[in-house]
C-alpha positions as CSV (number, residue, x, y, z in Angstrom):
1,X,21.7,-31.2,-12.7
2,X,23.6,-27.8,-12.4
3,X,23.6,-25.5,-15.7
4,X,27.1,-25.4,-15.7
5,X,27.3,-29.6,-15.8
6,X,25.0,-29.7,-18.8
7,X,27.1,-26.8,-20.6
8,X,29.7,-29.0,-20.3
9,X,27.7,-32.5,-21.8
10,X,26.2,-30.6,-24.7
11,X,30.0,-29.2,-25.6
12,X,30.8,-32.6,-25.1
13,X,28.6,-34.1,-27.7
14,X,29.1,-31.2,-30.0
15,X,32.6,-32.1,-29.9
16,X,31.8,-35.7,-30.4
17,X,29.9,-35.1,-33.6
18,X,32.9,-32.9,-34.5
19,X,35.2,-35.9,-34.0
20,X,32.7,-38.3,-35.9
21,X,32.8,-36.3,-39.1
22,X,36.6,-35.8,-39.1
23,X,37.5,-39.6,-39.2
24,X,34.9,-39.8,-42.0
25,X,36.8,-37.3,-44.1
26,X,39.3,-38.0,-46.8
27,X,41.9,-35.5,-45.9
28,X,43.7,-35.3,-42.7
29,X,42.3,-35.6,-39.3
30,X,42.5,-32.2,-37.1
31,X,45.9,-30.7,-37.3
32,X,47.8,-31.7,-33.9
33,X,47.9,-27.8,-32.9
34,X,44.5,-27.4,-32.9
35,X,43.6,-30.5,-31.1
36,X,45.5,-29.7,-28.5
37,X,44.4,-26.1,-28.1
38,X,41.1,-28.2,-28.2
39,X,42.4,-30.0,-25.4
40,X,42.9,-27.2,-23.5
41,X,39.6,-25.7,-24.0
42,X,37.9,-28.7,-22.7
43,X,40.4,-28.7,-19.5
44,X,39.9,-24.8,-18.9
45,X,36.1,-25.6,-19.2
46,X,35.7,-28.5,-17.2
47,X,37.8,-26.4,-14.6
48,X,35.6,-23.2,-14.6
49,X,32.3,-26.2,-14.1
50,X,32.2,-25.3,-9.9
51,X,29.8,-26.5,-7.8
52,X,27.7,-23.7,-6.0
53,X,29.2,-25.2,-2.9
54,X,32.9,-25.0,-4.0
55,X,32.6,-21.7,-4.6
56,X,31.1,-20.6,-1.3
57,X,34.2,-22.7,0.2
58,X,36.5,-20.9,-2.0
59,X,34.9,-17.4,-1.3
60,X,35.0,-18.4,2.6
61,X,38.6,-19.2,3.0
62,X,39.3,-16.2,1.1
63,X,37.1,-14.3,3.5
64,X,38.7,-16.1,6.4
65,X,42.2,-14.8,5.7
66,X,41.1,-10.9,5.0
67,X,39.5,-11.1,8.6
68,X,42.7,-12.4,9.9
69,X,45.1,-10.1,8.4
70,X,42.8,-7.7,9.9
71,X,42.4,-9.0,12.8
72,X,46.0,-8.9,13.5
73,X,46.2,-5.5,12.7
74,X,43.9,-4.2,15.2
75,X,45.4,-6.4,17.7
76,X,42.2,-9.0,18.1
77,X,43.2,-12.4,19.7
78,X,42.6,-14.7,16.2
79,X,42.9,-17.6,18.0
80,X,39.2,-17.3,18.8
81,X,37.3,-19.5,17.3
82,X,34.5,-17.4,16.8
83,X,36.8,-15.5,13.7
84,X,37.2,-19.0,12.1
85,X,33.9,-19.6,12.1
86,X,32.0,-16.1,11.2
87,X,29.3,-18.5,9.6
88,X,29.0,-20.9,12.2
89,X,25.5,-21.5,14.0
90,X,24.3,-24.2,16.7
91,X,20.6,-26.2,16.5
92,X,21.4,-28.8,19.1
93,X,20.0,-27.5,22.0
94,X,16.9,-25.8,20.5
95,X,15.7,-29.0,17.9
96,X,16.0,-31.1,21.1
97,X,14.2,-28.4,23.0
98,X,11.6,-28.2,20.6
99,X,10.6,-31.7,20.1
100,X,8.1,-31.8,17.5
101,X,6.5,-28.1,17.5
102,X,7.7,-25.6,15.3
103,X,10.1,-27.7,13.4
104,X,9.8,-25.7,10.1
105,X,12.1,-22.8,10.5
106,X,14.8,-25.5,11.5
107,X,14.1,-28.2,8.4
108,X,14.2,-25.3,6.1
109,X,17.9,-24.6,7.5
110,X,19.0,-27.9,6.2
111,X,17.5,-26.6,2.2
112,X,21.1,-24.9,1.5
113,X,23.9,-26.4,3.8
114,X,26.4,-23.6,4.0
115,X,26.8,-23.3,7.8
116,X,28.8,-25.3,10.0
117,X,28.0,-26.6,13.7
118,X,30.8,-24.9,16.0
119,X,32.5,-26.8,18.8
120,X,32.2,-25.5,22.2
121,X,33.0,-28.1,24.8
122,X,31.0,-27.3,28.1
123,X,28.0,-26.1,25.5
124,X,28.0,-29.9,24.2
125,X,27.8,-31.8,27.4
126,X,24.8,-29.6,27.9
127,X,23.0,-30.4,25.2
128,X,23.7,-34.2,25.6
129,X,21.8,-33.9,28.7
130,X,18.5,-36.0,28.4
131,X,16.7,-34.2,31.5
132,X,15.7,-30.6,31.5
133,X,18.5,-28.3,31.7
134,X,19.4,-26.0,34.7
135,X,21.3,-22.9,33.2
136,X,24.1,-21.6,35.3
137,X,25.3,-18.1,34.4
138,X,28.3,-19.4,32.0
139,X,26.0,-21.5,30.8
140,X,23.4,-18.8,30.0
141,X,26.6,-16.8,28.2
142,X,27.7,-20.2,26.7
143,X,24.3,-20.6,25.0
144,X,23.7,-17.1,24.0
145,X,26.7,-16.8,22.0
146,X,26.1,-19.6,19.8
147,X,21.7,-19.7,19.8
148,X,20.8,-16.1,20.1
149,X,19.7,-14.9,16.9
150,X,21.0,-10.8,17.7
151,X,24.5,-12.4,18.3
152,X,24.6,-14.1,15.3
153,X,23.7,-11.5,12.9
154,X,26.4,-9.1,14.7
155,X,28.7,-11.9,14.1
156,X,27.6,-11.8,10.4
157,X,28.2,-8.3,9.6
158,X,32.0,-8.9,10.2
159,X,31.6,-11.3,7.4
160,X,29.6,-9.2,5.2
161,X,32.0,-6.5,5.6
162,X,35.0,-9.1,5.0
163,X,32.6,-10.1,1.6
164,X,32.9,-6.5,0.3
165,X,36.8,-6.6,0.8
166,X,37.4,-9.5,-1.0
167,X,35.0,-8.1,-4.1
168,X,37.2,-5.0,-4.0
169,X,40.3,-6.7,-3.6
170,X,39.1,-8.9,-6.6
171,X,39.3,-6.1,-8.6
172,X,42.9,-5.8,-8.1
173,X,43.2,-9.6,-8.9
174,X,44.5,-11.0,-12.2
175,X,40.9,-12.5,-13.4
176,X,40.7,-14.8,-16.4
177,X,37.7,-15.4,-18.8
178,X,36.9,-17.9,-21.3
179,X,34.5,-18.6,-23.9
180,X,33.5,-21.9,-25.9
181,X,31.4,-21.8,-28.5
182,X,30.3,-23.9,-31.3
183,X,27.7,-22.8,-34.4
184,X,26.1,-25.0,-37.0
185,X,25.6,-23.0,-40.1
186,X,24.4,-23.8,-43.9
187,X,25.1,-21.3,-46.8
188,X,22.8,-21.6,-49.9
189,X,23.3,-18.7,-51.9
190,X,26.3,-19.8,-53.7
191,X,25.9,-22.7,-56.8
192,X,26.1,-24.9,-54.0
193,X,24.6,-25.7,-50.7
194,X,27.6,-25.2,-47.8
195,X,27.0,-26.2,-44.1
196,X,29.7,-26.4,-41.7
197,X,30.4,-25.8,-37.7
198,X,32.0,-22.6,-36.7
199,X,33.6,-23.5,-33.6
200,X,35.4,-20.5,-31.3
201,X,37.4,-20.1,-28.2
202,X,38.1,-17.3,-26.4
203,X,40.1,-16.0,-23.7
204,X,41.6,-13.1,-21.8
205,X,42.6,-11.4,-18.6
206,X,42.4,-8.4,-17.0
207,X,45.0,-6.6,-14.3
208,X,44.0,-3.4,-11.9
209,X,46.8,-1.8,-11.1
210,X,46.1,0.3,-7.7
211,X,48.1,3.0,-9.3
212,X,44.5,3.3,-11.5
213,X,46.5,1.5,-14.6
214,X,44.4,-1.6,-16.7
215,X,46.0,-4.2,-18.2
216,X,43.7,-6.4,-20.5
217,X,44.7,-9.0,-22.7
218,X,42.6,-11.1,-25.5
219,X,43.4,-13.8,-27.1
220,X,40.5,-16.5,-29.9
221,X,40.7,-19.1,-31.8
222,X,38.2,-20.3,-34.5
223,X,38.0,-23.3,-36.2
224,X,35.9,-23.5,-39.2
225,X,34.5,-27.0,-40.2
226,X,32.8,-27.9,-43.3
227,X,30.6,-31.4,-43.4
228,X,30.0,-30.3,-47.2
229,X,32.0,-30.5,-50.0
230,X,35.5,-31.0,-49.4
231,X,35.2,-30.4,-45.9
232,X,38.2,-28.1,-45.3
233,X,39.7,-27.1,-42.4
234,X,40.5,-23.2,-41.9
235,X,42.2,-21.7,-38.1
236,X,42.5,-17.9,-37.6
237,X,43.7,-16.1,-34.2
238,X,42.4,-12.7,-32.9
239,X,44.8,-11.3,-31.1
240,X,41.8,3.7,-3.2
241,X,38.5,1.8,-2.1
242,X,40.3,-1.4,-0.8
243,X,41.8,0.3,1.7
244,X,38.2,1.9,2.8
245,X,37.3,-1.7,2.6
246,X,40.1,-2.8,5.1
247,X,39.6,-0.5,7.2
248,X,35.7,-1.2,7.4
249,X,36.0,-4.6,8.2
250,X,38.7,-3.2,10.9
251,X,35.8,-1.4,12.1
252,X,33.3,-4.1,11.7
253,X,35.5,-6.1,14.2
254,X,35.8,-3.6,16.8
255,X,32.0,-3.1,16.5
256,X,31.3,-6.8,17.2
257,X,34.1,-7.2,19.8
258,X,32.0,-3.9,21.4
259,X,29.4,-6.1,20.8
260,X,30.3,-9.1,22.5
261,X,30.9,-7.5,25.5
262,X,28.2,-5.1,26.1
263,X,25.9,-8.6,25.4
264,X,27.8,-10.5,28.1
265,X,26.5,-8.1,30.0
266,X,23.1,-7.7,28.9
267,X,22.5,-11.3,29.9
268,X,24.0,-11.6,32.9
269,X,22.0,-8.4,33.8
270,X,18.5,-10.5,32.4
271,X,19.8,-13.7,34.6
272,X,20.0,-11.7,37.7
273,X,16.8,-10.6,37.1
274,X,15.4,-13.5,36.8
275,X,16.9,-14.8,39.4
276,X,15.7,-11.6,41.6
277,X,12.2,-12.2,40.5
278,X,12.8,-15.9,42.0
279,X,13.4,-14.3,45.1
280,X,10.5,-12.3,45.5
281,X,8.6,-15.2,44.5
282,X,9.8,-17.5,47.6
283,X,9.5,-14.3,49.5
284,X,5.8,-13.3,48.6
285,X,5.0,-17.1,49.2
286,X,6.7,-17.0,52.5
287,X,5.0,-13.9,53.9
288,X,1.4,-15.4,52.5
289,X,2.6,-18.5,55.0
290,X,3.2,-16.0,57.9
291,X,0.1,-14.4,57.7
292,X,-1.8,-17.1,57.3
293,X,-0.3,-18.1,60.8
294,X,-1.5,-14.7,62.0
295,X,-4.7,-14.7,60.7
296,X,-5.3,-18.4,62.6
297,X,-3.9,-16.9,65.8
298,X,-5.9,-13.8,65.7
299,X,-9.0,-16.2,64.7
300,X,-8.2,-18.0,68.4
301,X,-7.5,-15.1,70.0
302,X,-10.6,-13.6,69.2
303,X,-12.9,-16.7,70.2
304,X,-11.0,-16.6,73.4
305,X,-12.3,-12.9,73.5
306,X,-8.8,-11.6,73.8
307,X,-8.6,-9.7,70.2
308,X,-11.5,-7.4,68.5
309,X,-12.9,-9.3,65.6
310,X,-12.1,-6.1,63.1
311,X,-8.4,-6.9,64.0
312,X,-9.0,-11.2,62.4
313,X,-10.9,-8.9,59.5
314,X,-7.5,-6.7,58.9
315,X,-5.2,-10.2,59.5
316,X,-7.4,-11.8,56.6
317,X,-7.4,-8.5,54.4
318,X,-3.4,-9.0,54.4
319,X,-3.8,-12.7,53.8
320,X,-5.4,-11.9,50.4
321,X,-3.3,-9.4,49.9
322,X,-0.4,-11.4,49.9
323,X,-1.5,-14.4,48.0
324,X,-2.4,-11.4,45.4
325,X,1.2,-10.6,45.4
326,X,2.6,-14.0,45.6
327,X,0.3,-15.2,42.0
328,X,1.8,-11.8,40.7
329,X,4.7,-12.8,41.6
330,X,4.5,-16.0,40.0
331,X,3.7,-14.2,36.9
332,X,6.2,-11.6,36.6
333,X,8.8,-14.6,37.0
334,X,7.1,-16.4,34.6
335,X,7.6,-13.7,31.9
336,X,10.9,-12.6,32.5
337,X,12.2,-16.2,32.2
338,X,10.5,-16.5,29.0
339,X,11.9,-13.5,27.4
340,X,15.1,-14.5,28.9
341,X,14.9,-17.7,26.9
342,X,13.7,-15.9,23.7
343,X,17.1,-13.4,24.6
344,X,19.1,-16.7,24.6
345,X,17.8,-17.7,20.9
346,X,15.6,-20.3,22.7
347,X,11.3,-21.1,22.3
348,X,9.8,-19.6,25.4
349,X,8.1,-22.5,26.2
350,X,11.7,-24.8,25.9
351,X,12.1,-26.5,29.9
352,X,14.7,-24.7,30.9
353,X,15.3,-23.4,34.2
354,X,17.8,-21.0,35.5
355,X,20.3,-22.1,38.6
356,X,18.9,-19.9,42.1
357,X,22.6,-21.1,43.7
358,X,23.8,-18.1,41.5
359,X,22.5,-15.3,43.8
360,X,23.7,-17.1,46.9
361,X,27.3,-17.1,45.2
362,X,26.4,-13.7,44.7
363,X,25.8,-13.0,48.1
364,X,28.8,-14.6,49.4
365,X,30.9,-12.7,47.3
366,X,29.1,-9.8,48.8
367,X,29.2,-10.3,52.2
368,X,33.1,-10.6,52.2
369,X,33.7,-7.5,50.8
370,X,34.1,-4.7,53.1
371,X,31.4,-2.4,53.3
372,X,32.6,0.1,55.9
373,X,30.9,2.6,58.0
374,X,28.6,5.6,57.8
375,X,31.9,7.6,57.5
376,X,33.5,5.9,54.7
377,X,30.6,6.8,52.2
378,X,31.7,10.0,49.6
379,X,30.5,10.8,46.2
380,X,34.5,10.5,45.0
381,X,35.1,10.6,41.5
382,X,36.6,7.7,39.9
383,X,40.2,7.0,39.9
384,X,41.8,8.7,36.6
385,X,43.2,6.2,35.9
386,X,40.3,4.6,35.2
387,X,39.2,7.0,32.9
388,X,42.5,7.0,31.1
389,X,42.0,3.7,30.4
390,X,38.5,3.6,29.2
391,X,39.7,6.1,26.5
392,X,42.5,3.8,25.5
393,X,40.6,0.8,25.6
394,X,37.4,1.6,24.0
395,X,37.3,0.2,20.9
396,X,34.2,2.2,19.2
397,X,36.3,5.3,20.7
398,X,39.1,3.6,18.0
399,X,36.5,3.0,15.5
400,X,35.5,6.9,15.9
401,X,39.1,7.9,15.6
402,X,39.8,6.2,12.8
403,X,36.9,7.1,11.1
404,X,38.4,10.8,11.5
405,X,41.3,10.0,9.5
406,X,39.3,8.3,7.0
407,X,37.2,11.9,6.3
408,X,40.7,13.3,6.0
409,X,42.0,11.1,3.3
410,X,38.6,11.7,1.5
411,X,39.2,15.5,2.0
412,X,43.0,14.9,-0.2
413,X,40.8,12.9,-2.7
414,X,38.3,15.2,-3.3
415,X,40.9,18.1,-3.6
416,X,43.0,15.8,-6.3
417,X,39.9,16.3,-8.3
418,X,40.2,19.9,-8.9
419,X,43.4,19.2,-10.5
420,X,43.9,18.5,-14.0
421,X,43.1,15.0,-15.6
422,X,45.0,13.3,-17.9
423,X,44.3,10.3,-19.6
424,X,46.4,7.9,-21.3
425,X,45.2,5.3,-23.8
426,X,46.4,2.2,-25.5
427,X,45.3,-0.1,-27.7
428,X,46.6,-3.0,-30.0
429,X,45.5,-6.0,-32.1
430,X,46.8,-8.9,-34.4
431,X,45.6,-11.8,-35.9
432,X,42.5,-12.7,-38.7
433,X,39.5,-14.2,-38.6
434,X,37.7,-17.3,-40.3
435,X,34.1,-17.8,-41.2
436,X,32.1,-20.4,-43.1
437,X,32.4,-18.5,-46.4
438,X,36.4,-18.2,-46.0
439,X,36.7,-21.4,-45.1
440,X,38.5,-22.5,-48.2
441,X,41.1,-19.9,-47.5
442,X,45.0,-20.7,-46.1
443,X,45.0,-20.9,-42.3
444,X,45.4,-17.3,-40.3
445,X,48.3,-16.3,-39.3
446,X,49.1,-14.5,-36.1
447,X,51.8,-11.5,-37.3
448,X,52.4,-8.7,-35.0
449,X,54.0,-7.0,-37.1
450,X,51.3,-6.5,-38.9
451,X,49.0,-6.1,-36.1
452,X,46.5,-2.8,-35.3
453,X,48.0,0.0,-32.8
454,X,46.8,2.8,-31.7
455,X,47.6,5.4,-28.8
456,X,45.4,7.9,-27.0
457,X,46.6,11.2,-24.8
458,X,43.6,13.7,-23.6
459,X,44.3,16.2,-20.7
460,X,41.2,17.4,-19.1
461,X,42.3,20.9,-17.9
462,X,40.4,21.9,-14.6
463,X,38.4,25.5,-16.3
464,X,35.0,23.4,-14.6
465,X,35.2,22.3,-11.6
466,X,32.0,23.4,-9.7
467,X,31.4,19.9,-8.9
468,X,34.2,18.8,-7.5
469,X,34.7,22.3,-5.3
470,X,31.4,21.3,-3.5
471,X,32.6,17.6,-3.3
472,X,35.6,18.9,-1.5
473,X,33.6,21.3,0.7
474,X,30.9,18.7,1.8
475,X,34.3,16.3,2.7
476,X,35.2,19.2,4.9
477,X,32.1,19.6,6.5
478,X,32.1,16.1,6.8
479,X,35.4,15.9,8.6
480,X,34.1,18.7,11.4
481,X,31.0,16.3,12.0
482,X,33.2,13.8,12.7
483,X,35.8,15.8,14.5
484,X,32.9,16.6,16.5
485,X,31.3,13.0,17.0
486,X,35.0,12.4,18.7
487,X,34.7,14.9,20.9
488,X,31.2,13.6,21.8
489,X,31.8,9.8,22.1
490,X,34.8,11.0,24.7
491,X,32.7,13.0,27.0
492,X,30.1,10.1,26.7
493,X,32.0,7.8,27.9
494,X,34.3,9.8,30.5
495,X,30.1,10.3,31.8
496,X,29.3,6.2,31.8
497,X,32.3,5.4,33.4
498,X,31.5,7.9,36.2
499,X,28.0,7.2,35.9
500,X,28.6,3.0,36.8
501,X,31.1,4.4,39.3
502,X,28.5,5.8,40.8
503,X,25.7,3.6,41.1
504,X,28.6,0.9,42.3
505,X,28.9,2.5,45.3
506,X,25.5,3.8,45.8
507,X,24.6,0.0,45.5
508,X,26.9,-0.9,48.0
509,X,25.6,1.6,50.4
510,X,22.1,0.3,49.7
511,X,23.4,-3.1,50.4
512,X,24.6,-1.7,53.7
513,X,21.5,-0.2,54.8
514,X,19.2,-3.1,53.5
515,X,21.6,-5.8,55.8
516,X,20.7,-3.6,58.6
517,X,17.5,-2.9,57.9
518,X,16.6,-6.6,57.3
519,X,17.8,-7.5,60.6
520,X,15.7,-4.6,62.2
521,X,12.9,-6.1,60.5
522,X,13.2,-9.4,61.6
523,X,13.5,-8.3,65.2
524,X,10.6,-6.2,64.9
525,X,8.4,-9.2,63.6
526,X,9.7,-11.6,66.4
527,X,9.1,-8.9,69.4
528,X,5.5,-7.4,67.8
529,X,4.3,-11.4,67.8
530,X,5.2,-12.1,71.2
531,X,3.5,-8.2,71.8
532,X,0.7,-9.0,70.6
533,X,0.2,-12.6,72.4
534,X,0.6,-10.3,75.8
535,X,-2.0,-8.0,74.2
536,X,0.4,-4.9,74.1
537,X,-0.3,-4.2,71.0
538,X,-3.1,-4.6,68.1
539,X,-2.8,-6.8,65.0
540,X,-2.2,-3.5,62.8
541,X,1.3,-3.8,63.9
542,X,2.2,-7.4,63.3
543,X,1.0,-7.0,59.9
544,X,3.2,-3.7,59.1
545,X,5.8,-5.4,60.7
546,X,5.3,-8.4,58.4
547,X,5.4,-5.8,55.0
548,X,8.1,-4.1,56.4
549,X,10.5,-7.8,56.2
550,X,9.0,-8.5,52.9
551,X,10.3,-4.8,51.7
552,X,13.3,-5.1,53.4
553,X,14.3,-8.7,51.7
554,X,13.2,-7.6,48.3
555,X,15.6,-4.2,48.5
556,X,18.9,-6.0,50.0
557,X,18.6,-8.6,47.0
558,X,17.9,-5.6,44.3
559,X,21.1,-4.3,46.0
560,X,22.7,-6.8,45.3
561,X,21.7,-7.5,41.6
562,X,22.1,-4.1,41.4
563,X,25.4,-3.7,42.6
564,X,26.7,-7.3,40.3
565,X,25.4,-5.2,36.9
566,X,26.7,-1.7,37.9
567,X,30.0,-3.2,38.2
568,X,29.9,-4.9,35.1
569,X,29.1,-2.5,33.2
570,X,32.0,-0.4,34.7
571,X,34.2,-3.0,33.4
572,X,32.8,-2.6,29.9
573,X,32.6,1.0,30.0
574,X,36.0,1.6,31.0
575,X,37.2,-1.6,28.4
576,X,38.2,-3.8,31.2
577,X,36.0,-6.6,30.9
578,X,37.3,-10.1,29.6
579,X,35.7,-12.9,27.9
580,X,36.3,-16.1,26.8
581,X,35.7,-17.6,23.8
582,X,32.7,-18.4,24.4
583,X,31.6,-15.1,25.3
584,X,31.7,-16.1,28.9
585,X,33.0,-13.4,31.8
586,X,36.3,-14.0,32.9
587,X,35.1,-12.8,36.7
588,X,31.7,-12.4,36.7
589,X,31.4,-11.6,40.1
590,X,33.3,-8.6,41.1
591,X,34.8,-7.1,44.3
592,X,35.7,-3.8,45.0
């Protein structure tokens, strides 16, 4: 049982006992004034008894609107659902995944149910799959946003920063307090024995003016009950960092929608990858098939006494050679697809596969772009435009500038410190008191005009000020670093946009060369085997012909991954790229 609910049972038997002895008593129950102030002490109780849960509910939705009366502000689409559900995780896909290994990690997330499951359509009919799944690249973005466990805790910063607005906007809030208390005393120093209950309530509020005014108000009420003698009855009365903390979770925003994007990438650059080591896995495999032909038709040629037998010795040196790279091959593939799944929040060891059809849409959307000639290739800068619009669009290039004007509003603060200080002070009190040796006495009376005032006025005049002088000058300093951090941030990202500009098009001029060279290759591998059966040339020749396709396949489809990621990350350099909610690319392949 919560503390708070057995609190609340013990006052309630208290207050039961109370009850008992007043209908016991000769003289007149409880005075209809106080039992209804009772009354209302038991109500404003029972109301302060929350469960743990209730309050996280309460604290969320008050979180949930800060983040969207930010969110408006700095112009972020609230209608994603990722902002109404900052708390949100998925276990769907990985308890299913998992079967029975490693279960304890997800029954121990079931010991304190705060988080929610999100809803993401496509993301549920692929976890209702029975067989293994085959992830496509949306759904590679799909599950990342809602498994991977980086992505997550970015997405929970924004809602630790939105926690620390809400505690520094609750100190601008009207906050309320109460206090129930009941004592059981006995007196024996007098001719007679006295025992009695001293019950008390309390209760007050506070109000924070953002002008730097407090407001506090008090208010008790004791009741003094004798179960002794003649058991009388006696009452007596006794009478700017939230908007750093706004702005942060501004900033926390732009950081995660920075965030969200640079990830996209990041896993569609680890997919392609994947998928490129798939390739040179089918490719190694493939050349160890074609030179195992070679080596059997060098073997035959050699018994007919046609071919040397150090040329079959060189054709079976290659053979081994390429099996070696094929298991490597195998390996490497291997790896990367299990640190792709650990990327995605999945086990490693979780049957899942990635979809190959992905590089041949790739390629597609490759070969009907327009490549050009020899003559078309320059080292042009990008347009200006572009660059224009990366600095408009970037939003830690926002966060940065903002930040500037935060160092100098701290730099006006520090300098209002140097000033003089004056202090003013104000205090009042009415009311009386009862205990269990006044308990005979007539009932308090609450008299203001009789009450306890009292006024204070200091001025602090500014002849020491040492501390506050260096205060100021470190906010100064502090305003050149970030002056300077600006400047910085702006040159680095004028140099990535140019920087992906470039290795766009040097990736589609590799892509060039490697479709010619590739068909070069092939030719080259068809005329040196029907060479070699006229015994024109030596086995030497095939076989360099042979590496000379494998190196040729492996460079046009590292061209082409390359060329996918460079202009990705152009798009998020320059602030262009688009998502969806669910984190997945609006275009994610891209002509030029």
């Amino acid at each position: 049982m919560p503390a708070s609910s057995i609190i609340v049972v013990i006052l309630g038997i208290i207050s039961a006992i109370s009850f008992v002895y007043h209908s016991r008593a000769e003289s007149p129950s409880i005075p209809p004034p106080l039992l209804r102030a009772g009354m209302v002490g038991i109500v404003l109780c029972l109301c302060g008894c929350q469960s743990a849960v209730s309050r996280l509910e309460a604290v969320d939705a008050a979180v949930q609107r800060s983040v969207e009366v930010q969110g408006r502000k700095s112009g972020e689409d609230m209608q994603n659902p990722l902002y109404r559900n900052l708390t949100s995780t998925r276990r769907t896909l990985r308890e299913r995944l998992l079967g029975d290994q490693g279960r304890e990690a997800e029954a121990r997330a079931e010991y304190f149910p705060v988080y929610s499951e999100a809803d993401t359509g496509g993301l549920s009919a692929l976890e209702g799959e029975d067989r293994a799944p085959v992830l496509s690249l949306v759904d590679a973005l799909q599950v990342a946003a809602q498994y991977s466990r980086e992505f997550q805790e970015q997405k929970e910063r924004v809602f630790d920063a939105a926690l620390g607005l809400d505690l520094e906007e609750e100190r601008f809030r009207t906050t309320w307090d109460g206090l129930l208390s009941t004592m059981w005393s006995t007196d024996n120093r007098g001719s007679e024995r006295r025992t009695g209950l001293t019950h008390a309530a309390d209760g007050g509020l506070e109000q924070l003016f953002k002008n730097g005014i407090s407001f506090t108000l008090a208010a008790g009420l004791d009741l003094v009950q004798l179960l002794s003698g003649e058991r009388v009855v006696s009452r007596g009365i006794v009478a700017d960092t939230s908007i750093q903390a706004q702005r942060d979770l501004r900033y926390a925003m732009w950081d995660f929608e920075r965030y969200r994007r640079t990830f996209a990438v990041d896993i569609a650059t680890e997919y392609m990858q994947v998928l490129e080591s798939n390739n040179q896995v089918r490719t190694a495999r493939d050349n160890y098939k074609r030179l195992i032909e070679a080596r059997e038709r060098a073997t035959r040629m050699a018994q007919a006494g046609r071919l040397p037998g150090i040329q079959v010795d060189q054709a079976l040196q290659d053979e081994l050679r390429a099996r070696r790279s094929w298991v490597r091959a195998r390996q490497n593939s291997r790896q990367r697809l299990d640190r792709f799944r650990i990327l995605l929040g999945l086990p490693p060891d979780a049957e899942v596969s990635l979809d190959d059809t992905e590089l041949e849409r790739l390629q597609n959307v490759i070969s009907a772009t327009p490549m050009g000639d020899d003559s078309t290739y320059s080292d042009q800068a990008p347009p200006r435009e572009l660059l224009t619009t990366a600095l408009g669009q970037r939003r830690d290039l926002k966060v940065s500038r903002d930040r500037l004007d935060d160092s100098e509003r701290a730099i006006m603060v520090a300098a209002d410190g140097l000033r003089a200080e004056a202090t003013l002070l104000g205090r009042g009190s009415a009311g009386e008191g009862r205990t269990l040796s006044s308990a005979t006495a007539d009932d308090a009376e609450l008299k203001p005009h009789r009450g306890n005032y009292s006024a204070l006025l200091s001025l602090d005049l500014p002849f020491e000020r040492r501390a506050e002088t260096v205060a100021l000058r470190r906010a100064i300093l502090a305003r050149e670093q970030q002056l300077r951090s600006l400047a910085g941030l702006e040159d680095e990202i004028k140099y990535q946009v140019r920087n992906a500009w470039g290795q766009m098009r040097e990736a589609l001029e590799t892509i060039r060369i490697q479709e010619q060279a590739v068909k070069v290759a092939k030719r080259r591998v068809a005329s040196t085997g029907l060479f070699l059966k006229a015994g024109r040339i030596q086995m030497r020749d095939l076989l360099e012909a042979q590496d000379a396709l494998v190196a040729a396949d492996n460079a046009l489809v590292q061209a082409q991954v390359e060329y996918l990621i460079a202009a990705l990350r152009l798009k998020r350099d320059a602030g262009e790229l688009r998502l969806d909610y669910d984190g997945v690319l609006l275009v994610p392949y891209i002509q030029t």
